[in-house]
C-alpha positions in Angstrom: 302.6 16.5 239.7 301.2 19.6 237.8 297.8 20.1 237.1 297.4 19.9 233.7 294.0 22.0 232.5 292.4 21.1 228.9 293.8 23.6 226.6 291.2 26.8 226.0 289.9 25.7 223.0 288.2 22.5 224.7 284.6 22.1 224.5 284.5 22.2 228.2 285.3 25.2 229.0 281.8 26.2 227.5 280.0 24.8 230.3 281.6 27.6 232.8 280.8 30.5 230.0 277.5 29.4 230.2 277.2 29.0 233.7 278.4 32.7 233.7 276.1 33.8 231.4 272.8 32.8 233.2 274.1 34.5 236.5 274.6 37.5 234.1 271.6 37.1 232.8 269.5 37.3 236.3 271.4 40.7 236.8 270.4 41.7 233.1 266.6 41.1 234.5 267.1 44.0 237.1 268.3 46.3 234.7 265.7 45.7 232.4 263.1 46.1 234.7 264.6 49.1 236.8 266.5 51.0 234.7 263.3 52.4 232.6 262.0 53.4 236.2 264.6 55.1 237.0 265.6 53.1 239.9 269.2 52.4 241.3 270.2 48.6 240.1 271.6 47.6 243.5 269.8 49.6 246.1 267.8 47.5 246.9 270.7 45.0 246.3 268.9 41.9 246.0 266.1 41.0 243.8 262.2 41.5 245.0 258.8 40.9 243.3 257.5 43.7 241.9 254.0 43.1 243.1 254.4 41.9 246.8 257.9 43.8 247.5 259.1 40.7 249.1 262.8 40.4 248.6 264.2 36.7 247.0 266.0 34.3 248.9 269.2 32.8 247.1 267.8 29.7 246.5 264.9 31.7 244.5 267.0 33.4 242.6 269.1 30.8 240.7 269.0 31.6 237.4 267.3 29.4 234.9 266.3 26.3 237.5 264.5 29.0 240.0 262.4 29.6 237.5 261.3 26.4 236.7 261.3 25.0 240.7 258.8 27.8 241.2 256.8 26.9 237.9 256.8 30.8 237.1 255.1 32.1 240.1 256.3 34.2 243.0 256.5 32.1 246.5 255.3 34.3 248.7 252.3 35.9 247.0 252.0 33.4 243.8 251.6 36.5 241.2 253.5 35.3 238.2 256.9 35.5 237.2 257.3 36.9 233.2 258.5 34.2 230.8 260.9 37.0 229.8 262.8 36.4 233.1 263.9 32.7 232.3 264.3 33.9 228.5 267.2 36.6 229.1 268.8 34.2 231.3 268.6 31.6 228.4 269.9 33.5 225.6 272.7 35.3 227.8 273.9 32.0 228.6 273.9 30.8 224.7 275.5 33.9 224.0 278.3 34.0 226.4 278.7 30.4 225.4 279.0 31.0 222.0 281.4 33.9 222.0 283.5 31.5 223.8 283.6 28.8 221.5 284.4 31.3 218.6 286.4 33.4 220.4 288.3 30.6 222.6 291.7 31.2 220.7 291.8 34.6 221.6 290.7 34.9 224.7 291.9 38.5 225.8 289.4 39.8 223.4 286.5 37.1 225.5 285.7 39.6 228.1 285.1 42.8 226.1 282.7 41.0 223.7 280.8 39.4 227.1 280.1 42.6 228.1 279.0 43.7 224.5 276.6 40.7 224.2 275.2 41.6 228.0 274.6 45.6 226.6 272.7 44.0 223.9 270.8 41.8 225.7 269.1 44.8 228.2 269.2 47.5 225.5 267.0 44.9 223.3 264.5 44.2 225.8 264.1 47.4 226.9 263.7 48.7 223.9 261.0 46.1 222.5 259.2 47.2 226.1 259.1 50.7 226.4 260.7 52.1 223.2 263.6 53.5 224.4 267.0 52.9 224.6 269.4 54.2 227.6 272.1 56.3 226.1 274.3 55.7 230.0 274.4 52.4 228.3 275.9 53.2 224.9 277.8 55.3 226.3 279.2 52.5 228.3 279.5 50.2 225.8 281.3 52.7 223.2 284.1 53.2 225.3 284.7 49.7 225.6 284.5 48.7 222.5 287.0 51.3 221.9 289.3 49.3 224.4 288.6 46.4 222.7 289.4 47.8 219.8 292.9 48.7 220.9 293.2 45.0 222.6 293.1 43.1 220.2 292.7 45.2 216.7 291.4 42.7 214.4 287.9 43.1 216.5 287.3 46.0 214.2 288.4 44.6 210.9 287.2 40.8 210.9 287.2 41.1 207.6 290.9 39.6 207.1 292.7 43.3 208.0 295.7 42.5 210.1 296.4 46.4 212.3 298.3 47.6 215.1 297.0 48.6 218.5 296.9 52.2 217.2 295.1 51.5 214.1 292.6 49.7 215.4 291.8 52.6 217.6 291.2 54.8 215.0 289.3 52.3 213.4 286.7 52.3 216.8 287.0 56.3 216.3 286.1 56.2 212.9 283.4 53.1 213.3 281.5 55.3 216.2 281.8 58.1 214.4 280.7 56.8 211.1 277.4 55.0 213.2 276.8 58.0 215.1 276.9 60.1 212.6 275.7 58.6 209.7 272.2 57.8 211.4 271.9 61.0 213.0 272.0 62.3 209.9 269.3 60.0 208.6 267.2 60.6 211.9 267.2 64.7 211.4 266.2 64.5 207.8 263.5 62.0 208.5 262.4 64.5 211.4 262.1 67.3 209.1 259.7 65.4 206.6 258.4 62.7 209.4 258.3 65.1 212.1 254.9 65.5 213.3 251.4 63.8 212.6 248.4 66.4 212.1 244.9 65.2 213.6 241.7 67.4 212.1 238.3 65.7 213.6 235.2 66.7 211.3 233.3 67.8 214.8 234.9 68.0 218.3 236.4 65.2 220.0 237.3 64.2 223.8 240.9 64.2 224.8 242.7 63.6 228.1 245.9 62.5 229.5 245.5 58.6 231.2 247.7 57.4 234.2 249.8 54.8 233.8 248.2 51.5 234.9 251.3 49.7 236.1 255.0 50.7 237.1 256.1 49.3 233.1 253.1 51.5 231.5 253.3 54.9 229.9 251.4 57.8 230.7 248.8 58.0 227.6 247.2 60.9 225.5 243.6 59.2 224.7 242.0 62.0 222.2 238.5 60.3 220.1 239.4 57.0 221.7 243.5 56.6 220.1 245.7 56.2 222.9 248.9 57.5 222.0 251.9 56.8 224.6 254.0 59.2 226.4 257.2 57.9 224.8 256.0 58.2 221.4 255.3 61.4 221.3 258.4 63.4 223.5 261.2 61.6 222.3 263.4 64.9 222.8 263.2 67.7 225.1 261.7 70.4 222.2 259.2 67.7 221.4 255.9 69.5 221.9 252.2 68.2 221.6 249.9 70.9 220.6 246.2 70.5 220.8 243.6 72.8 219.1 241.5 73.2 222.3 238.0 74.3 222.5 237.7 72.9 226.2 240.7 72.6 228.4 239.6 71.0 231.9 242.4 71.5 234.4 242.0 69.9 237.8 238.3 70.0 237.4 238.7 73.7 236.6 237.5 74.7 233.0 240.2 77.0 231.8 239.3 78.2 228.2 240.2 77.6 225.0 242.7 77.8 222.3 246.1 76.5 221.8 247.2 73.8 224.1 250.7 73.5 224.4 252.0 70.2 225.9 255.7 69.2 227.2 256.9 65.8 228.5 257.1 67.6 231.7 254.3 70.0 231.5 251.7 72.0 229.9 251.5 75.8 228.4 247.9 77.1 228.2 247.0 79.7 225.7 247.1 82.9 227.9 250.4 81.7 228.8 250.3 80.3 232.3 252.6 77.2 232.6 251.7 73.6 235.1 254.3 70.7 235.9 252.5 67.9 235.2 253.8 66.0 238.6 251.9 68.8 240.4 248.1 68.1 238.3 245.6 65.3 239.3 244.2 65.5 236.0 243.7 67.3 232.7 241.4 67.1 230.1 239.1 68.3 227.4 237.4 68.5 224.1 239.5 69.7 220.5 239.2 69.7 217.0 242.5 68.2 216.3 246.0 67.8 217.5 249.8 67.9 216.5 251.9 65.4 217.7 255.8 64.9 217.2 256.6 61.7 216.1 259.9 59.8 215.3 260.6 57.1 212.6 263.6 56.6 214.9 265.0 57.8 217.7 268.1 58.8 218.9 268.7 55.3 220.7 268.9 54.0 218.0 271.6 56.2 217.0 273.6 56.0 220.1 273.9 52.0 219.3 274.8 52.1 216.1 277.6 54.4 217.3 278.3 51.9 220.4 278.9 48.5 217.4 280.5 50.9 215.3 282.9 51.5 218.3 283.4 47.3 218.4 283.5 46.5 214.4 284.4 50.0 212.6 282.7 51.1 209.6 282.7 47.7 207.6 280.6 46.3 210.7 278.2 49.6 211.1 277.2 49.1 207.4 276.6 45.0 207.5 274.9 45.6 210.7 272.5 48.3 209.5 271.7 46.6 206.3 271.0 43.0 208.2 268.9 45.2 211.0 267.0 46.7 208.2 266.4 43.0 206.4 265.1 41.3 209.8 262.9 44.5 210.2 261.5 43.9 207.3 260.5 40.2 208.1 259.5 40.9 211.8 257.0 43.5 210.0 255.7 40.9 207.2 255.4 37.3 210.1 253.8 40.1 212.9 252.0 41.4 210.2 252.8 44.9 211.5 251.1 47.4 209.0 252.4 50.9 208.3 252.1 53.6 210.9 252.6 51.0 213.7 255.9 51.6 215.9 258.7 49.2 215.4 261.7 49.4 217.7 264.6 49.2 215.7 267.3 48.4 218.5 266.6 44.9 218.7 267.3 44.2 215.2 270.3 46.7 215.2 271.8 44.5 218.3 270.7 41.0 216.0 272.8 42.7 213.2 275.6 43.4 215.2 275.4 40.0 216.7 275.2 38.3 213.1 278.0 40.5 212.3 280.7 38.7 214.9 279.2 35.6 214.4 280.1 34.8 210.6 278.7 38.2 209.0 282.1 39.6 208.4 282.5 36.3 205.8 279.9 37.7 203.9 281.0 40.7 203.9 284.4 39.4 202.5 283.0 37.0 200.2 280.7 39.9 198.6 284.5 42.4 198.4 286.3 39.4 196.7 283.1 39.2 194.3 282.9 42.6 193.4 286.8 42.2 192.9 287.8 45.1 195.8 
């Protein structure tokens, strides 16, 4: 006799998308924790503690239940595991499962929006980490979603728009271009009013630049006590830190005074000799103040609003922006984050997106049929 499966829209096949989404979750982990380092994702090809280097046996590296068996610590040197490790593999499981129990009727369209959910996942803890946001991973994801796109076409118009396979290519095009650009836009302006912060101290100050403490820390500029993280300040290449110097200390060698010109790579003096700042063992000082380049949002930020604009076309950019915006907002107020504080934005661009597939697009309907378009 034939096996007979349960149809695909059983609550069963849930378990299996869930199983599947905590094993991608436990390869999420290494990209969140290597990618920002610049390290390969699978060289070394299986998973080691960061502090003793020891490399995990498959039994320690279950996702989820390893974890818990080992009550958060490493078993060869005990240091302890991050709660974040257990977490991603959590909510990529809840997430897989969920796009599958939506999605279950179309299930050609499963896979691409699997893939999506894990490019969220790592983009949003990487971001709330070290403020960035990989573009090789946009990148990534826009092409797919343009694929996805011209799978199944009503990805990018869930609003009740039934299209071909051509137009809901164009509609990708046009949803990544409309993201893309539309922030970009935003982003320049706001760097031309935002751009940089001006420091003037009353009498001269201390300055110097701190070495990261561990392999997930920035390098710091520490001028009158503020510590002020590498990222934040050189968010692009012509970002440049400029310090009004009336002590430069390079290497234990006093070098003058005046205009201090600093890169994210390297420094400028003011009689114009140049340093790479992988070759100095330390530089320091005293000033009476300091520009530095700041961003109210960086070009990550863009890059994913581009990569969901490439899934859900302009209608989703637009919902997404708006609910990122909104759950900002309330982060700021519960945290009690006050003004001048950095916020990354990704994560709540990635929830909007997210709330977007998962029932946003009725509100987005509901509000066209209100407003009688």
């Amino acid at each position: 006799m034939p096996v007979i499966y349960p149809p695909l829209d059983s609550w069963i096949w849930v378990i299996p998308a869930v199983m599947i989404g905590a094993c991608i979750g436990s390869f999420l982990n290494v990209v969140i924790y290597r990618l920002p380092l610049g390290m390969s994702v699978n060289k070394p090809n299986r998973s080691f503690c960061p502090l003793c280097k020891n490399q995990l046996t498959m039994l320690q590296n279950m996702p989820v239940v390893s974890w818990l068996f080992l009550r958060g610590k490493c078993a060869h040197c005990s240091a302890p595991i991050p709660f974040r490790y257990i977490l991603v593999e959590i909510v990529t499981a809840a997430l897989f499962g969920a796009v599958w129990w939506v999605f279950s009727a179309t299930p050609e369209v499963v896979i691409f929006l699997w893939v999506l959910m894990g490019l969220l996942v790592a983009i949003t803890w990487i971001d709330a980490a070290h403020l960035i946001i990989p573009t090789n991973l946009t990148w990534a994801g826009s092409l797919i979603g343009l694929g996805a796109c011209f799978a199944w076409p009503q990805i990018s118009a869930m609003a009740g728009f039934n299209e071909t396979r051509l137009h809901g290519f164009y509609d990708g095009v046009f949803g990544w271009a409309f993201g893309f650009g539309g922030l970009w836009v935003v982003v320049e302006l706001g760097k031309k009013a935002f751009g940089k912060k001006a420091m003037k101290f009353d009498k001269e100050v201390d300055w110097h630049l701190k070495e990261p403490e561990g392999d997930d820390d920035p390098m710091l500029f520490v001028i009158d006590g503020d510590e002020i993280p590498w990222w934040d300040i050189f968010s692009r290449d012509s970002d440049r830190l400029l310090v009004d110097a009336t002590e430069v200390i390079l290497d234990g060698e006093e070098t003058g005074e005046g205009q201090l010109v600093i890169r994210a790579t390297g420094i400028e003096l003011s009689d114009g000799r140049s340093f790479e700042l992988e070759k100095m063992v330390s530089l320091s000082g005293r000033a009476r103040g300091a520009v530095v380049p700041r961003e109210a949002m960086g070009m990550g930020d863009v890059h994913l609003l581009g990569m969901l604009g490439a899934f859900f076309g302009a209608t989703g950019v637009f919902f997404s922006l708006f609910a990122a915006s909104l759950f900002a907002i309330v982060a700021a107020l519960v945290g009690r984050i006050g003004f001048g504080k950095q916020l990354p934005f990704g994560p709540f661009l990635a929830l909007g997106g997210v709330a977007w597939m998962f029932g946003g697009w009725r509100i987005w309907q509901w509000y066209m049929s209100f407003v009688g378009m």
